[in-house]
Each structure stands twice: as structure tokens, then as C-alpha cells.
N, C-alpha and C positions, 0 to 999 in steps of 0.2 A: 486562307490566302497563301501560305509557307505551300500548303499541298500542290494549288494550283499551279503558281509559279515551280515548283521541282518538276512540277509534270511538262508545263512547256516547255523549259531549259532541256529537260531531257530530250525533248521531242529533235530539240534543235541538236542533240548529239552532246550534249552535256554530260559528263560524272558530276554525281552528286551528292552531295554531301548534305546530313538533314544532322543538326544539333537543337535536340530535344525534350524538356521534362517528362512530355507526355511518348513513353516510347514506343508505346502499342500501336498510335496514332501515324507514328515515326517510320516505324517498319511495316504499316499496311501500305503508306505510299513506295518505299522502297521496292516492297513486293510488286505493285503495280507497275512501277517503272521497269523491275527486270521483265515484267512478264510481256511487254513490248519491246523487250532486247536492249534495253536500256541498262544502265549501271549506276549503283545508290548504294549508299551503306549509311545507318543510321547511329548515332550514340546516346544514351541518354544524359542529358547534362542537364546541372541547375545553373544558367547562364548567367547569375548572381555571385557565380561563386569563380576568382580568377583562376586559380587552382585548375579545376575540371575545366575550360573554355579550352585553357593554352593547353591540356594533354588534351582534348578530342580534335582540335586544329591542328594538333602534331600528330594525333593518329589519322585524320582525313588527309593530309598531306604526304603521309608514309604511304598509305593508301593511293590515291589518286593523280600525286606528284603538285605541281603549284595550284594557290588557289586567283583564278582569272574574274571569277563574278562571285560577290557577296551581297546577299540578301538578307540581310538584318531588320527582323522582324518580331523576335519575342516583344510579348507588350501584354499587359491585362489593365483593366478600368475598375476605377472603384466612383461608387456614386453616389452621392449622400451632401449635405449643407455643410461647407466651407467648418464653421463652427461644433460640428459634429466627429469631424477629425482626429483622430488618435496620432501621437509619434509611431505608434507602430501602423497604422495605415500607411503615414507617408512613407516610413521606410521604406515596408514593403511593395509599393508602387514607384518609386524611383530606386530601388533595387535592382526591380527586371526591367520597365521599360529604359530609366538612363544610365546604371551602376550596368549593369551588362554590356548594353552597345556600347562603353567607355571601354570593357575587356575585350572585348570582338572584333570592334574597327583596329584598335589598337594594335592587338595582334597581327591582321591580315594586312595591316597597313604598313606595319616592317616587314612584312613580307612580301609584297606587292614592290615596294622599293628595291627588294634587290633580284625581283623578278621579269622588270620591266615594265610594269603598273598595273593596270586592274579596274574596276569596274566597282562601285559603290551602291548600293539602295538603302534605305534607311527607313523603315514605317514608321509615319508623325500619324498625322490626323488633320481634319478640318478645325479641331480644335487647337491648335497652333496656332493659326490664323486669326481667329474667333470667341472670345471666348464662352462656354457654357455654362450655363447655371448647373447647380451641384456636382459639377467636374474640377472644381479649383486645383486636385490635385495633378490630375490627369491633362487639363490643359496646361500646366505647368510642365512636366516629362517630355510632353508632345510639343512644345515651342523649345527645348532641350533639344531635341535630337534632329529637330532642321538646323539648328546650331551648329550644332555635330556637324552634320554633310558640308556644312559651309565654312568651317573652318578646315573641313580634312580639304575640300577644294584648296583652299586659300594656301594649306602647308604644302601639300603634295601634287601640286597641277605640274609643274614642272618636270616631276618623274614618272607622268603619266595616268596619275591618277584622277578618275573621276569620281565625283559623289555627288549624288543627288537623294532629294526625299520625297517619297509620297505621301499625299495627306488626304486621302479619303473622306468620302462622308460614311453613312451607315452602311453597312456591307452585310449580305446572306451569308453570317457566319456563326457559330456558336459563340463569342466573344461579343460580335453586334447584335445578335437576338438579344443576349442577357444585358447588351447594356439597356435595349427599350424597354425590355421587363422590367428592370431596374427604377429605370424614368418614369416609369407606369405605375408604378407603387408609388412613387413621393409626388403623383397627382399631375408628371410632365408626361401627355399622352402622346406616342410618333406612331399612330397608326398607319395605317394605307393614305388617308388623307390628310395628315398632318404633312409625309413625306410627300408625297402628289404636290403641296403648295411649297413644298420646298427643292428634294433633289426629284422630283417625279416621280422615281420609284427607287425600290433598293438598290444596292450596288453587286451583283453580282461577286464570288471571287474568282473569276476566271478574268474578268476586266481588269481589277488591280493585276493579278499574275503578269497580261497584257503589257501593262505601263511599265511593269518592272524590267519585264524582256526588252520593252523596247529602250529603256534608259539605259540600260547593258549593254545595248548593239553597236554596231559602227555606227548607223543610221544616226546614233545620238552621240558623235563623237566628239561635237561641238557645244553640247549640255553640262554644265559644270557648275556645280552647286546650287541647283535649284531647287524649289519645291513645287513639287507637280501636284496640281489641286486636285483630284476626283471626285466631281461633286455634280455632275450635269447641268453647271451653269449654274446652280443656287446662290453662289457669291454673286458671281455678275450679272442678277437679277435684282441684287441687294435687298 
């Protein structure tokens, strides 16, 4: 979803900036965006950790000059029975999904302030909304970080700032493959036809990318703290 979204921003004429643990990953999209005359530079950072966030956001900055669109998007899932839980699982899952986007927004939010404002996306989930069975932790993170969007709205609308969230359902990702494997081991099957009775088919991630671009744009100038469901109607089919 990170990759997609870098690739349409650049299409649009975007500098890009990609902050990433997996850096390999990092710098294949960067490659692809220069090699359509585009421009990316990548860091690898642990988004958990403030330290590393505010030096790759001061070196993308040194880099690139202000930052106008932020797509906050680190996040991983853990899946397993409520009661099966470790302290070090929850850690570790509200680490990257809400301990990060806490040093990210944070950052480019005082910076946005004194550069005339800025643009916000924030990756939640349909579980935000909803909650899942053996996601207790991850539905938890993911109802955090619509929070998130809707309080940076509430502080910062005044200096221009926007913030919204997406909340996808299951998405053709390496992140959403492994969550259904996941589910499919502890006997919760989302095959072709479980999803068919529900979002009808997978989520693309060039669709999410889409949603992001367009919450960024003028076109959504008047979008301000929301959470944008991506789901093809699955909720409002109830």
C-alpha cells in the first residue's frame, strides 16, 4: 500500500520520501520512481524508535525542502485469542502501529504549522470500526489512530491542516495475505467465498493508494478528520 501510494504521488510530480524498516523494499520503489523521472530517496528507520523518525524527517527535509503530504502508514497484525496475549505482544504492536504514528504526525505536525499546513493520511482498518475476533490487540491500535487523525483535525484545522484515515478491509498485500493465513490456522477461513459474502473480492493496493491521493488533493479540501471506510459496501450491507 506505502509502494502504491509513492508511485501515484510521484506520478503527480511528487518528491518522495519513503521511511522504512524494510529497506530493500524501500529503495526498489525509489528506483522505480527515478526510472520514470521521478524523485525518492529512502531511509531505513525503526518507526518505533523517536530518535531515528525526527533524524530521517530532518534528513527528507534537508533533502526535499517541506513536507506537504504525509502518509502514515507503518502497521503489522498479530493474531491469536485475546487470552493468549503476551506484554510483549502488545508492546510490540502498539509500538509500530500507535507509538510511531504518535512520533510522525508529531513531528511533521510542527512542521506543517510553520509551513502553511499540510495534508494527513493515517492507515486504521475496518477494524476500528468493527470489532474482530482474535484481533483484540490490533483492533485496539487501529481504533487509536482514527483518534489520531481526529484530534490532529480538531488541534490543527485552523493552520491548515488536514487529517484523515483509511480503514480498509482485506487488501492484496504481504501483510493481508498473512493476516488470512493467520485466520486460517485458528480455524477463521477468508477464502474467495467467505470475502465474495462480504467485501466481494480482495482489495487491491493501488485502490487504497487511490483513496490516499485523493484525501491529499484539493478535491478533498473540505474532508477533515474523517475515516474513509474501504470496504465495497460490506458495512452497509451489514
Amino acid at each position: 500500500m506505502g509502494r502504491a501510494a509513492a508511485l501515484l504521488f510521484a506520478q503527480q510530480g511528487a518528491k518522495i520520501s519513503i521511511l522504512d524498516l524494510d529497506i530493500r523494499a524501500a529503495e526498489d520503489t525509489v528506483e522505480e520512481i527515478q526510472g520514470v523521472g521521478g524523485q525518492a530517496q529512502a531511509w531505513k528507520v525503526d518507526v518505533s524508535s523517536a530518535s531515528q523518525v525526527n533524524d530521517s524527517i530532518a534528513a527528507a527535509v534537508d533533502r526535499f525542502g517541506s513536507i506537504d503530504h504525509l502518509f502514515n502508514h507503518a502497521g503489522i497484525v498479530t493474531v491469536g485469542a485475546l487470552h493468549s496475549m503476551s506484554e510483549g505482544d502488545f508492546q510490540k504492536i502498539f509500538d509500530v502501529n500507535v507509538k510511531s504514528a504518535f512520533f510522525v504526525c508529531s513531528n511533521v505536525v510542527e512542521r506543517m504549522t510553520k509551513t502553511g499546513g499540510g495534508t494527513i493520511v493515517i492507515t486504521s482498518s475496518v477494524s476500528a470500526e468493527r470489532a474482530f475476533a482474535l484481533e483484540a490487540l490490533y483492533n485496539m491500535t487501529k481504533s487509536a489512530v482514527v483518534m489520531l487523525a481526529k484530534s490532529i483535525c480538531a488541534e490543527y484545522r485552523e493552520n491548515n491542516i488536514r487529517a484523515n484515515a483509511i480503514c480498509p478491509a482485506f487488501v492484496r498485500t504481504d501483510h493481508g495475505l498473512k493476516e488470512i493465513e493467520d485466520f486460517a490456522a485458528l480455524g477463521h477461513v477468508w477464502d474467495d467465498s467467505a470475502l465474495k459474502d462480504t467485501q466481494l473480492r480482495i482489495c487491491e493496493p493501488e485502490e487504497t493508494g487511490e483513496a490516499v491521493l485523493f484525501l491529499s488533493s484539493d478535491a478533498a479540501s473540505f474532508i477533515n478528520g474523517q475515516a474513509l471506510t474501504l470496504d465495497n459496501g460490506w458495512f452497509a450491507k451489514g
